[in-house]
Structure formats: structure tokens, C-alpha cells
Residue frames as qw, qx, qy, qz and C-alpha x, y, z in Angstrom:
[[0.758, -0.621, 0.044, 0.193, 1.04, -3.60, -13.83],
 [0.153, 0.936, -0.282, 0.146, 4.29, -1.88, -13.79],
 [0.894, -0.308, -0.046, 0.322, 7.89, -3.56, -12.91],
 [0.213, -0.750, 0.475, 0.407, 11.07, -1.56, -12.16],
 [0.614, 0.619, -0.356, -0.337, 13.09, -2.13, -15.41],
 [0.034, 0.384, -0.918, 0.089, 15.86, -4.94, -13.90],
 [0.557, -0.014, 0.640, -0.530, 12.67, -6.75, -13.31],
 [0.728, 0.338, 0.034, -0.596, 10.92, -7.28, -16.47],
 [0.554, 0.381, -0.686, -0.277, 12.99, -9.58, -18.49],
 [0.018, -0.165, 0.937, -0.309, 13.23, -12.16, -15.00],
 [0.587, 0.256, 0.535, -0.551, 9.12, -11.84, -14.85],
 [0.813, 0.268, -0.096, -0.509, 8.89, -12.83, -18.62],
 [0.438, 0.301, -0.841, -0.102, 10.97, -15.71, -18.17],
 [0.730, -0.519, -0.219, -0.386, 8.47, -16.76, -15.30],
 [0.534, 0.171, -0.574, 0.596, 11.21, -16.62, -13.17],
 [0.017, -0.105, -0.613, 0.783, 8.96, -14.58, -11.02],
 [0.305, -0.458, -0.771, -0.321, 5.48, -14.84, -10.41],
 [0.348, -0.699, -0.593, 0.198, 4.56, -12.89, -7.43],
 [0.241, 0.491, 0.001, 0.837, 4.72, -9.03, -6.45],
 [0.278, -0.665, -0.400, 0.566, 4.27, -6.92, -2.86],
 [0.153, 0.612, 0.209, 0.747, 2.61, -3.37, -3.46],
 [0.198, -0.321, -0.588, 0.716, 1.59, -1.01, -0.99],
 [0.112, 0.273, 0.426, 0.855, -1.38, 1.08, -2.21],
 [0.482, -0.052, 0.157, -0.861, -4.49, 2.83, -0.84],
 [0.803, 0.250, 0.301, -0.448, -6.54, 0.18, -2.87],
 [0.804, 0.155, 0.540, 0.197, -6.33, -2.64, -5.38],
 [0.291, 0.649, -0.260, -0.653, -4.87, -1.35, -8.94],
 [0.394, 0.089, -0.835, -0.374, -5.13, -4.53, -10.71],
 [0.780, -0.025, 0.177, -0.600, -7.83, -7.11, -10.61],
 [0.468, -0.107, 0.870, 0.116, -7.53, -11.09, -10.88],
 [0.607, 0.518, 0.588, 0.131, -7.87, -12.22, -14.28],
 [0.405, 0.896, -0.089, -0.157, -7.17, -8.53, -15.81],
 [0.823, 0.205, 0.237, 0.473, -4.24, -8.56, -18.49],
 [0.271, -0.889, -0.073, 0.362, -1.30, -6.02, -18.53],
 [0.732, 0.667, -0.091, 0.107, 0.71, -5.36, -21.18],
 [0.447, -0.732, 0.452, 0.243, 4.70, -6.21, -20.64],
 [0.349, -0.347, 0.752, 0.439, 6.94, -6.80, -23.80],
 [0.185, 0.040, -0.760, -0.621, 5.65, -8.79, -26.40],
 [0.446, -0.416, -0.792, -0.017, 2.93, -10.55, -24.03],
 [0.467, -0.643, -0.062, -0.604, 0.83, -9.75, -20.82],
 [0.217, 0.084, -0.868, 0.439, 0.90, -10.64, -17.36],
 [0.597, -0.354, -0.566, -0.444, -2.06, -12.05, -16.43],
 [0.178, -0.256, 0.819, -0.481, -2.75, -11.81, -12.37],
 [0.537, -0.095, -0.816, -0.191, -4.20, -14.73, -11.25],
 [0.415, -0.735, -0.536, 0.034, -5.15, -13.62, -7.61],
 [0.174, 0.299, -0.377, 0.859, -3.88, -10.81, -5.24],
 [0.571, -0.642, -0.507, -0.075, -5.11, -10.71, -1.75],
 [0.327, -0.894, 0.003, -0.306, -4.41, -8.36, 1.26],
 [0.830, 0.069, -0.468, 0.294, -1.75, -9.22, 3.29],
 [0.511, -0.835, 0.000, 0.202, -0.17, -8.05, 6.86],
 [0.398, 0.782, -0.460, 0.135, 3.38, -6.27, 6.25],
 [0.602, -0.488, 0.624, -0.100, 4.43, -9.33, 9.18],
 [0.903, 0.291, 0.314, 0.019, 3.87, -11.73, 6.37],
 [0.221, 0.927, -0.303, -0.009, 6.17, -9.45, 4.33],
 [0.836, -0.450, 0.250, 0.189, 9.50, -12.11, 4.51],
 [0.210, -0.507, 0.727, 0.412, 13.09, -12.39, 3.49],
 [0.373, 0.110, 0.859, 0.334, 11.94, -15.68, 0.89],
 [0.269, 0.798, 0.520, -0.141, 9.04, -13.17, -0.38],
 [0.024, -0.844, 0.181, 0.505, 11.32, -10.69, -0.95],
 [0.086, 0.503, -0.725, -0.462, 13.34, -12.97, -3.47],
 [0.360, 0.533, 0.753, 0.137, 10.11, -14.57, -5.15],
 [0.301, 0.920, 0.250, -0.027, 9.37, -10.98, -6.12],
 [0.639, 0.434, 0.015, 0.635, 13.18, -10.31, -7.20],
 [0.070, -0.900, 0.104, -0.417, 14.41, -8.44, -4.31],
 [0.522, 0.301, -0.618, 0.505, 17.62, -9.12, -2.15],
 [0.054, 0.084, 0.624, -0.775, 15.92, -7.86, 1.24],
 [0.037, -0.826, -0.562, 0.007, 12.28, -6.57, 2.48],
 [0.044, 0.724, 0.023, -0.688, 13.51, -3.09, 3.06],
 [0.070, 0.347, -0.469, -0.809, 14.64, -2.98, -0.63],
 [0.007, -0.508, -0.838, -0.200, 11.23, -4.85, -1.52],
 [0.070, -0.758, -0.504, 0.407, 9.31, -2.13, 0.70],
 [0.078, -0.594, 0.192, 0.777, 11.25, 1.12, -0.53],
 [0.133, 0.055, -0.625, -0.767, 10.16, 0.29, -4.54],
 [0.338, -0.603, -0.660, -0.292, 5.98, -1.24, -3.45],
 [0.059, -0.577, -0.381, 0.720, 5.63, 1.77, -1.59],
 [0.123, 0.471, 0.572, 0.660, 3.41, 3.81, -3.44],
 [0.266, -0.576, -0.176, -0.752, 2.31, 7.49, -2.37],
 [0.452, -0.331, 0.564, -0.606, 0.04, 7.32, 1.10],
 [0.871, -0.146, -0.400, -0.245, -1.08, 3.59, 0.27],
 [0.240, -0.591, 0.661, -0.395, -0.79, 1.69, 3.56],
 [0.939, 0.130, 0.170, -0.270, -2.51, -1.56, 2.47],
 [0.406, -0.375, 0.824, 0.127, -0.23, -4.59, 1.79],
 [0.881, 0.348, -0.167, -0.272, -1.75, -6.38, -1.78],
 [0.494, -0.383, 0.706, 0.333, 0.31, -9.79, -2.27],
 [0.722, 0.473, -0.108, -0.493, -0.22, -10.07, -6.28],
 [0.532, 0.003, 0.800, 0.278, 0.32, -13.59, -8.08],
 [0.520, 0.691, -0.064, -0.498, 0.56, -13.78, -11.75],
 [0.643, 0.300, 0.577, 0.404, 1.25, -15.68, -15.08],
 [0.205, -0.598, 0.286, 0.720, 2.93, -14.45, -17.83],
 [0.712, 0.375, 0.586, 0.098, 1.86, -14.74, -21.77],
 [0.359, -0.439, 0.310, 0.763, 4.27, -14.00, -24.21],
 [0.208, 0.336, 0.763, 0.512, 1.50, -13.81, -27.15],
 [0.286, 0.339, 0.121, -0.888, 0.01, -9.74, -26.71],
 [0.349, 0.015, -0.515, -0.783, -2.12, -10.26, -30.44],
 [0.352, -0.217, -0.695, -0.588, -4.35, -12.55, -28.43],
 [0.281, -0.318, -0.675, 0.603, -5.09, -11.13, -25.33],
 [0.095, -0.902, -0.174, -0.384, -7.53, -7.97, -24.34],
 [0.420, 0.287, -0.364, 0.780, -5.77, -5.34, -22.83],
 [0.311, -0.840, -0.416, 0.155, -6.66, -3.68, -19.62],
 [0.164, 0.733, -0.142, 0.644, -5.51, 0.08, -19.77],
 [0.559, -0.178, -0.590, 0.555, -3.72, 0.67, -16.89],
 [0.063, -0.612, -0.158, 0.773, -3.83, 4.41, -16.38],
 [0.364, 0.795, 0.423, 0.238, -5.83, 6.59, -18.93],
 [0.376, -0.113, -0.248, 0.886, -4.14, 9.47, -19.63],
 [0.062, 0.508, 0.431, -0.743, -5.62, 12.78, -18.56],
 [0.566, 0.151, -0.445, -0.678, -7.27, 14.13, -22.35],
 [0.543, -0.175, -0.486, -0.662, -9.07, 10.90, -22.22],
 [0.084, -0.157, -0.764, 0.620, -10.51, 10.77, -19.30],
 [0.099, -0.761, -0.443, -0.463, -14.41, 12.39, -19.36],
 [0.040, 0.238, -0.303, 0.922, -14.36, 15.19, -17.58],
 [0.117, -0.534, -0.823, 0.157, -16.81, 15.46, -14.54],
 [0.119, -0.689, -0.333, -0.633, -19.37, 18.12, -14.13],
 [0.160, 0.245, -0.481, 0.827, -19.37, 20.49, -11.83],
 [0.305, -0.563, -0.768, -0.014, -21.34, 20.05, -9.03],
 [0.132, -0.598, -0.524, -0.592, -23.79, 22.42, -8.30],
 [0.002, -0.014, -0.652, 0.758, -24.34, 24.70, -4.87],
 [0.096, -0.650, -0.726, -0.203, -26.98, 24.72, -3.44],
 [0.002, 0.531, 0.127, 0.837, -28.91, 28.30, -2.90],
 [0.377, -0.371, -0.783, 0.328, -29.44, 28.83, 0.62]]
């Protein structure tokens, strides 16, 4: 899980625990572990959410001064889904697994091409 940079140091002091994305689909998973600093941030749940729910006191649990300036950084591409994500920080990386966020492209497997059919 990514945080804008003014963010990171306020999430590892567990000053913040919670994050609004906007994405097609889920990109984290409850329980997976993300690498931030020395430690991880561990979500603990993340659930769907209506952008009505979307409030001023949400906005500054997830370290933003408004919802528009919440909305304008957890936009993401054409995602139109609302994820609310809760999480726990752990400032000890050497004894966590890591979940890879994004593979980069070399190591990825490459799919096979799929076949026409002769008609």
C-alpha cells in the first residue's frame, strides 16, 4: 500500500490508521503486509463503502483537511468503487512476510498467445 509522502511518517506513528481509495477492485487484502519504512502496515479489514459515507471526520482520520482533497489523491485511474481500508502499523520489517505490491513487468510470466481458431 502506497501513501503520498507527507503521509508516511503520521501513519508510522499510528497517528493514522485508516485510508479511502477509489479503484476498479480491491489492491490489498486483510491481513496482507506492505512494506513502509523500517516496518509494514498490516490491513486489518477494508470493506466497500458508498462515496455518501465519504465525511469531513474521515477525511482527517486518513490525514486530509477536506473530502475533495481526500478524493483528488484515492482517485485512481477509471476505479469507481469506494474501498474504506483499516490498518496497523509494525515497525519490525525482519519479521514480517512481505506481500509484493506490484511486480514489475520482466517478472511477470508472460502469457501465451491465444490461439485462432480455423474457420
Amino acid at each position: 500500500m502506497m501513501f503520498m509522502k507527507r503521509l508516511r511518517e503520521p501513519v508510522m506513528r499510528g497517528e493514522i490508521a485508516v485510508s479511502v481509495r477509489v479503484w476498479r477492485r480491491p489492491q490489498v487484502k486483510a491481513g496482507g503486509r506492505y512494506p513502509l519504512g523500517d516496518g509494514a502496515v498490516v490491513v486489518t479489514a477494508i470493506r466497500q463503502i458508498s462515496l455518501s459515507e465519504v465525511t469531513p471526520a474521515l477525511a482527517r482520520r486518513s490525514g486530509f483537511s477536506s473530502v475533495e482533497e481526500l478524493l483528488g489523491v484515492a482517485r485512481h485511474g477509471k476505479g469507481e468503487n469506494v474501498y474504506l481500508i483499516e490498518f496497523v502499523y509494525e515497525p519490525d520489517l525482519s519479521v514480517l512476510p512481505l506481500v509484493q505490491e506490484r511486480r514489475p513487468p520482466s517478472a511477470r510470466k508472460a502469457r501465451p498467445e491465444k490461439r485462432r481458431r480455423k474457420t
